[in-house]
N, C-alpha and C positions, 0 to 999 in steps of 0.2 A: 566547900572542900579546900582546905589549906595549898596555897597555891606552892609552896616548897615541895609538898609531899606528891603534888599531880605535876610539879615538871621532873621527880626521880620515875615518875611511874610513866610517863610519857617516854622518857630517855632508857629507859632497862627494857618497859615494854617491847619498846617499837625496835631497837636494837636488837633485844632477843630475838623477836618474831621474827624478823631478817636472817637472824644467825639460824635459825630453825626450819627456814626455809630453805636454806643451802645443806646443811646438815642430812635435811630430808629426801630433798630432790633431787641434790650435787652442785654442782657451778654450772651447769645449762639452762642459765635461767635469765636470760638476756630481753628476752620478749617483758617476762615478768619485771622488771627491773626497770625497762624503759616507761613503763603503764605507771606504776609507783613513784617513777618520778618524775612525770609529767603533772600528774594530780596532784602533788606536793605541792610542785613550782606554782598550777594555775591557783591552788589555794592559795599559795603564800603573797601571791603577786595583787590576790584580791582584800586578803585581809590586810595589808601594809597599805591602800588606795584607799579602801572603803572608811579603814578605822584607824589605826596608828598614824597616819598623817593627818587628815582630818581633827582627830585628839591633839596633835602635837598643836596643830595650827589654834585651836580652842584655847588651849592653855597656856599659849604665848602669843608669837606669830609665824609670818612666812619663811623671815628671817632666819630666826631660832630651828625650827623644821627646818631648813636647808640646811646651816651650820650640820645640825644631828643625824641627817641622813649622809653628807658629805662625811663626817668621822666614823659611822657605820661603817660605811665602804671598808676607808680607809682599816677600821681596824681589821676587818676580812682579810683584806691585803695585806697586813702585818701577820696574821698567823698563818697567812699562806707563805710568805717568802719565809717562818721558819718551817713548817713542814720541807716546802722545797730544798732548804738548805739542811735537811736531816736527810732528805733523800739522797740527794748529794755527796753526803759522806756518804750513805750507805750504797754508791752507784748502781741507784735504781734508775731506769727511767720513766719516765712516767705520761698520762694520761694519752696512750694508746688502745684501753680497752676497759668497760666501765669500774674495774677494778685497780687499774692502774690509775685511772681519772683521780681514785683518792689520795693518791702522793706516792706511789708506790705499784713496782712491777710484779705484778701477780700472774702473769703465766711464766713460771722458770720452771724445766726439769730438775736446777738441782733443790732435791727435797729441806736441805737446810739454809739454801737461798729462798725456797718457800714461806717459813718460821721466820726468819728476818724480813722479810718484806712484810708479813701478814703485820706483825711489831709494830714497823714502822708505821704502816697505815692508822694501826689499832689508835698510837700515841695521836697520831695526824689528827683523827677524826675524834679524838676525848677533848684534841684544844677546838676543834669546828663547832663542840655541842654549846662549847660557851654562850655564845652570844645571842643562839636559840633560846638558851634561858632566861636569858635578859629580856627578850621578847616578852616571853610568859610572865617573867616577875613584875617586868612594870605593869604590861595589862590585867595579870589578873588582881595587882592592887589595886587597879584602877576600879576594875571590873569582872568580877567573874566569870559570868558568861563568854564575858571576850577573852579572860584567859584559858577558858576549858576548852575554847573555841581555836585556839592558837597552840595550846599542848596535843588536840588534837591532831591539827595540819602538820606538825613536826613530828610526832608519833611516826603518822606516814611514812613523813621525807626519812625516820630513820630507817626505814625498815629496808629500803636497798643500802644503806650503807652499812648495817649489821649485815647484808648478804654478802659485801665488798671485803669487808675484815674476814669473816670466815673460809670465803672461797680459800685463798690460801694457804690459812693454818690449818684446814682441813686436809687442802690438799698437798701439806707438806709432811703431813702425818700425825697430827695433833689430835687428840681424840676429841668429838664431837663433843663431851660431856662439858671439855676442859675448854674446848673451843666457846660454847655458849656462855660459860660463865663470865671468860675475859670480855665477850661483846656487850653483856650486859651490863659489864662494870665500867666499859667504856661508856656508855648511855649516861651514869651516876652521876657525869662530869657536868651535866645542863642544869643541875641545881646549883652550882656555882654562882655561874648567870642568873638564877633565879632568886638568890637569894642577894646579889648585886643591883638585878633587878627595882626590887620591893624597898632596899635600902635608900635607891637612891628618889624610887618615885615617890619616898616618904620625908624627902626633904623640905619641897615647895612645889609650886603649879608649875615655874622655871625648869625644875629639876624634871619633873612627871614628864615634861614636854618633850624634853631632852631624851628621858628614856625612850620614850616610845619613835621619837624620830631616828637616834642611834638603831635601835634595833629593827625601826625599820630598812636606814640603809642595810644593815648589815646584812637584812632578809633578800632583798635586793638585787643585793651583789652575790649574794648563792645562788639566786635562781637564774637569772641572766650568765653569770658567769661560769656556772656550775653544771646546773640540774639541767635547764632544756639544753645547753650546745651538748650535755653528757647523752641527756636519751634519746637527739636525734642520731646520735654516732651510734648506739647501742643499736639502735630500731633500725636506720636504715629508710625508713617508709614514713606515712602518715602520722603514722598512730601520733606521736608525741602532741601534733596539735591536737589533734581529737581530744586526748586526754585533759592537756592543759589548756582547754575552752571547758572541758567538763569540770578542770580545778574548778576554775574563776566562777561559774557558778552556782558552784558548790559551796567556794567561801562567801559570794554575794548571799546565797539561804540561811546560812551559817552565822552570817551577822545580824540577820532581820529579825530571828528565834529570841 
């Protein structure tokens, strides 16, 4: 399968599904959301160990893998401090609730401070699918298995963050219909990545190396930074480990297939 067309189907997918989960249910879905994305993080945390490091180290060295995990990070952190600095002007505050965690304050009364926040996040999380893609693109040039294996795990992790986007513009008064379409066009953004991906892992073994160690940081730094400190706030309890020991091996099975 064309790995361009399986990281838009991973990205719209798994965004929708999210969006259609709050649409369906409402915004009380905090338990769900923590579950989601614990298993994202243990997948993601497995497959960046098991395979994109390992790969990177193959096709160069230790070196090189460090270098690309270290810019990983780093570019995380460069689309985080412009989200933050959008939220900013638009004086949100932010990551007190796992909807606000996405850059943006999603429990407001006023229903048109609702619509601007949902926006903001919406835009937040179109630059976050970036680098998801990148994932996919170099691995699945690499390897297909391993990229259908990694379009996978990020399918997942979107699916609480299509729940994150719609909370709001749903309940700012947006219609449901109009609401699912925007979440799933946000998702569209990960082919970006993926096709930055594929471009660059088609350079040289240097370049391949490179990708897979970049998007490993990058994976990294969303789950650490992100995803488990977001779903022990969300949960409250256990669950999030449970889960994300049940990622890890999930992604350990995931790679052996």
């Amino acid at each position: 399968m064309n790995i361009i067309f399986l990281s838009l189907l991973a990205g719209v997918v798994g965004m929708g599904f999210g969006g259609a989960i709050t649409a369906i249910f409402g915004t009380k879905t905090d338990k769900i959301v923590s579950i989601f994305l614990s298993l994202a993080g243990g997948v993601m945390v497995s497959i960046v160990l098991i395979e994109l490091i390992p790969e990177a180290i193959e096709y160069s060295n230790v070196a090189i893998a460090t270098i690309g995990l270290v810019l990983g990070g780093l570019l995380v952190m460069g689309l985080h401090g412009i989200m933050d600095r959008i939220s900013k002007l638009g004086k949100f505050k932010t990551h007190s609730s796992y909807a606000e965690f996405f850059h943006s304050d999603g429990i407001l009364d006023n229903k048109k401070s609702l619509i601007r926040s949902g926006m903001i996040m919406l835009f937040a999380i179109a630059l976050h699918n970036v680098p998801e893609g990148l994932a996919m693109g170099a691995a699945g040039y690499h390897d297909a298995a391993l990229g259908i294996t990694i379009a996978t795990m990020i399918a997942l992790h979107n699916i609480p963050e299509g729940m994150a986007i719609s909370a709001p513009l749903i309940s700012g008064g947006m219609s449901k219909i109009k609401t699912l379409i925007l979440v799933m066009l946000t998702g569209a953004t990960t082919v970006i990545g993926a096709i930055a991906g594929v471009l660059i892992g088609g350079i040289s073994y240097m370049a391949l190396a490179l990708s897979f160690s970049i998007a490993g940081g990058a994976m990294l730094y969303v789950v650490f930074g992100e995803i488990l400190p977001q779903s022990i706030v969300t949960s409250k309890d256990k669950v999030p480990a449970v889960f994300a020991l049940v990622g890890i091996i999930v992604g350990l099975l995931f790679t052996q297939i």
